[in-house]
N, C-alpha and C positions, 0 to 999 in steps of 0.2 A: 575271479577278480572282475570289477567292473570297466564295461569298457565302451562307458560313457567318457565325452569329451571334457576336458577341465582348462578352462581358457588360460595361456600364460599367465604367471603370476596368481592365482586363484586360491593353490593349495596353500602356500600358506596365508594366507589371508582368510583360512575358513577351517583350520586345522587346530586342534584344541590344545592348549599349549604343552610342551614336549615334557613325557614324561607322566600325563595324566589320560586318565580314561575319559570318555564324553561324562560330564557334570561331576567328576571328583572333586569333591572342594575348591571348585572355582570360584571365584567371585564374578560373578557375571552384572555386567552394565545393564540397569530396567528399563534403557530404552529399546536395548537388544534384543532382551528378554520380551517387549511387546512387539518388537517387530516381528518375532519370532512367533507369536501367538498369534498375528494378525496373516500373516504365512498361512498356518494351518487352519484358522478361519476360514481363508477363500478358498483353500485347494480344498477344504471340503462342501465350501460353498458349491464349487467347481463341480465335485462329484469325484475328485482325482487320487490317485493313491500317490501315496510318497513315489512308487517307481513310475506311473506315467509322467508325473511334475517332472522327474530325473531327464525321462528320454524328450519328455517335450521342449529341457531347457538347455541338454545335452552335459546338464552339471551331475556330479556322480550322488545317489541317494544318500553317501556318508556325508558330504558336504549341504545336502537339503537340511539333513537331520540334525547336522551343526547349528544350519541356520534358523532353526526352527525351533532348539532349544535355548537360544541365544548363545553358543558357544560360538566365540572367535565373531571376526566383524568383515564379513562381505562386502566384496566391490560393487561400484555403481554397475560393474559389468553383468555380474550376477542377479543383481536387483533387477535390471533393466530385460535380463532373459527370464525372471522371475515373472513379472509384469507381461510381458509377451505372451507366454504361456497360460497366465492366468485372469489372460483378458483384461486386465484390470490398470489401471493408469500410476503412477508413482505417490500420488497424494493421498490414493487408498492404502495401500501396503506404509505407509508412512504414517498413517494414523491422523491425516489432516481432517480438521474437525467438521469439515461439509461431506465427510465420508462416512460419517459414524453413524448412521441410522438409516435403514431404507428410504426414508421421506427425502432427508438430505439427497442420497444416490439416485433417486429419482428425479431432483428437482436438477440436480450436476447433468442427467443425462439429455435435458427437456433444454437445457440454456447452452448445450453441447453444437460449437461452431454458427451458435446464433449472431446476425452482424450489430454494428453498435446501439444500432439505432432501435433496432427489437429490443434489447437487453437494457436499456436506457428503459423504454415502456415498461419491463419490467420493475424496472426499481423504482418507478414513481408511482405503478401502481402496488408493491408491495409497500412503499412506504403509506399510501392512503391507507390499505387493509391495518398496518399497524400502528396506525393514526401518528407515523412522524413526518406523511412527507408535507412540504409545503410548497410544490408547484406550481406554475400555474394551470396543472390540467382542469379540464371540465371548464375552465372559463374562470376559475379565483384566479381574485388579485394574486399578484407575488407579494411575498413575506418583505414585509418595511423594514428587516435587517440586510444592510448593504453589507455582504462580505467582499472585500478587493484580495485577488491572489493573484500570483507573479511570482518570479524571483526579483530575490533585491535589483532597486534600481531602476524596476519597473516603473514607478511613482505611485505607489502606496498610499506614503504618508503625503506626500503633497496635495495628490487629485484627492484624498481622504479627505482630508481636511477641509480643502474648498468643498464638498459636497457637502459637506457634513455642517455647513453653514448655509450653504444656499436651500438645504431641506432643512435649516431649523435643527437638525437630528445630533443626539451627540455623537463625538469622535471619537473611537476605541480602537488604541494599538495594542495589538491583542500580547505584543515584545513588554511593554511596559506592564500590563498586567501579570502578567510572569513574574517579570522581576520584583512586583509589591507582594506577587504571594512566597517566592522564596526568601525573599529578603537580600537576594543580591544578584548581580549583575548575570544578565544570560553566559556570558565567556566562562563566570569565576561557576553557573550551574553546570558545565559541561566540563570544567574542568575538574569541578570536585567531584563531580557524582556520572556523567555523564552522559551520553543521548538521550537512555533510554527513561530514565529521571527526568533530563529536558520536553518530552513527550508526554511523560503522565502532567508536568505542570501544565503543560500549554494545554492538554486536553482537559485537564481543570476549570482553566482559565476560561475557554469556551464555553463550559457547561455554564460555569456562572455568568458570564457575558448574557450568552441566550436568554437565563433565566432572568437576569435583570432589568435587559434592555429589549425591550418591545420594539422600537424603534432606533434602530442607529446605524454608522458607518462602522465594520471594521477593519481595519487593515494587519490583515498576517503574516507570519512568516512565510519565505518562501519555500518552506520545507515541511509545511504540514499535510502539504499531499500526501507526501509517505509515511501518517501513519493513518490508515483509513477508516479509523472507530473516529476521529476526529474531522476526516474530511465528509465523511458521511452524516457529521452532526452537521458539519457546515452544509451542504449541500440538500436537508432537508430544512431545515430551519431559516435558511434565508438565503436571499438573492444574491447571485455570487456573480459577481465581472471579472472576469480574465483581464490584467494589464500586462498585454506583449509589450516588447520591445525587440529591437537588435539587439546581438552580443554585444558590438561595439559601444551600444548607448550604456546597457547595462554595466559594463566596467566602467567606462568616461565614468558614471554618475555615481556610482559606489565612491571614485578616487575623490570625486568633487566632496560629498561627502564627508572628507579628512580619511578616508582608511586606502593607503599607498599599498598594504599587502598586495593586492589585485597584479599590481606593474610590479612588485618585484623579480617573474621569472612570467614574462606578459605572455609569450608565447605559447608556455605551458599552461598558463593560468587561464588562455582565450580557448584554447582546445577542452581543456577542465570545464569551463562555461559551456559552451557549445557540448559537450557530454551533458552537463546538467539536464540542461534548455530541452534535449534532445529526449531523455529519459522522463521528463515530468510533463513532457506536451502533453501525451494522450491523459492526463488526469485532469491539468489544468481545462485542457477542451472540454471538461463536463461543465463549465461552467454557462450558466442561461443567457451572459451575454458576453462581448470579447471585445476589447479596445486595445488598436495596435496607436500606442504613445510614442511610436518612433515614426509617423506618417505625418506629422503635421507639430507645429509648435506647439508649447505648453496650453496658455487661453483656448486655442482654437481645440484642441485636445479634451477639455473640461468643458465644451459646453455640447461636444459628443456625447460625453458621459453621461453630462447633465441629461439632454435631452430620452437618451436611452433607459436611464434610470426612471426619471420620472416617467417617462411613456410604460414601463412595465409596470410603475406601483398606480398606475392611471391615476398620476397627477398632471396639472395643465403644466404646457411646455412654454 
């Protein structure tokens, strides 16, 4: 008998269901199943045999071997002493797609605890090498597409639209182009179909934006950070300004608005904010320049922008 350690709760959670042999006509789950292949990938990457993995992760070789043919579905505990042993991080054994070829694992290994600002360099020079970025490295102008991000209430649409007049540029709210290509309101998109539906539109909607308009303002949601095929189109393709605000301005100005949701459980709802605000900073911070709209009145607020803006597309101020 083996007399390797098996952590509380482990055996059944790796034990093949009662009454069958390992792979009797089970039906096994295909993610299992690749997790399970991606297992004996690295442990032979490793050079390891099922019984060193055992003693190296202290889980019993029955239970590797479950996990290896996708039988039964192991804990985060057992992954994570999988992982340990196998040198290897949770994104590899997961099958996350920057793992899946040596070039990838090399480049994962090279940008490994690199700080923001390194990593930053990288990606505007990968984006030259694949002709999407549009920085100002090397000394080009920045791209005459003004993107404004924020969360709501930042003033988007208002400082949008004054810019977008005082550069002559048109105005594009990237919410409104959504709603003309679904045919109905963002609420009634999220309601029928849901986020991830709201995301392929809005990532639409941007493709065609970019492609149409050479020159203009847009104003987005405050939620496009999180999906990053989208934020990364915005952030090669055109000049993108952060509108901070305080939590406080941001609800006052949503209520002003007409949408009372915000104040009906305010407390909860400022903590909710302050979460958001708190989780979307470090994305919003990629942006090329930053305007806090809670430091100074509206006018004086826009001719910050003003100035900032044109001084990047090296227009006269």
């Amino acid at each position: 008998m083996s007399s390797t350690i098996v952590p509380s709760g482990e055996v059944a959670a790796l034990e093949p269901p009662a009454g069958r042999g390992e792979g009797e006509g089970e039906r096994k789950d295909p993610f299992l199943i690749a997790l399970g292949e991606r297992v004996r990938a690295l442990r032979a990457r490793r050079g390891m045999t099922r019984k060193a993995l055992a003693a190296a992760t202290e889980v019993s070789e029955r239970h590797l071997a479950n996990l290896e043919y996708g039988v039964g579905n192991a804990s985060v505990l057992v992954l994570l002493q999988v992982t340990r042993a196998l040198h290897c991080s949770f994104a590899e054994l997961l099958g996350d797609v920057t793992t899946q070829s040596p070039e990838w694992l090399l480049l994962r290994e090279m940008l490994e605890n690199r700080d923001e600002a390194t990593l930053r360099r990288v990606r505007v020079a990968v984006g030259e090498l694949l002709g999407t970025g549009a920085d100002a490295a090397g000394g080009r102008a920045r791209s005459p597409r003004i993107a404004l991000i924020g969360l709501r209430g930042a003033g988007k649409s208002t400082l949008g639209g004054m810019l977008a007049e005082d550069l002559d540029f048109p105005f594009i709210e990237l919410t409104r182009e959504i709603e003309k290509m679904a045919g109905c309101t963002t609420a009634e998109i999220l309601g029928l179909y849901g986020q991830n539906a709201y995301r392929r539109y809005e990532r639409r909607a941007l493709e065609e934006a970019v492609q149409i308009y050479p020159e203009a303002v847009f104003a987005t949601a405050g939620g496009m950070v999180s999906d990053l095929v989208s934020f990364n189109l915005l952030l090669s393709h055109c000049t993108t300004v952060w509108l901070q605000a305080d939590p406080e301005d941001h609800m006052a100005r949503v209520a002003a608005q007409g949408d009372m949701r915000p104040m009906a459980a305010s407390a909860e709802a400022m903590e909710d904010l302050k979460s958001i605000l708190a989780g979307r900073a470090a994305f919003y911070s990629k942006a090329d320049l930053r305007i806090d709209t809670s430091a100074q009145p509206l006018l004086e607020t826009f001719q910050i922008l003003r100035a900032e803006v044109r001084q990047a597309l090296g227009m006269p101020v």
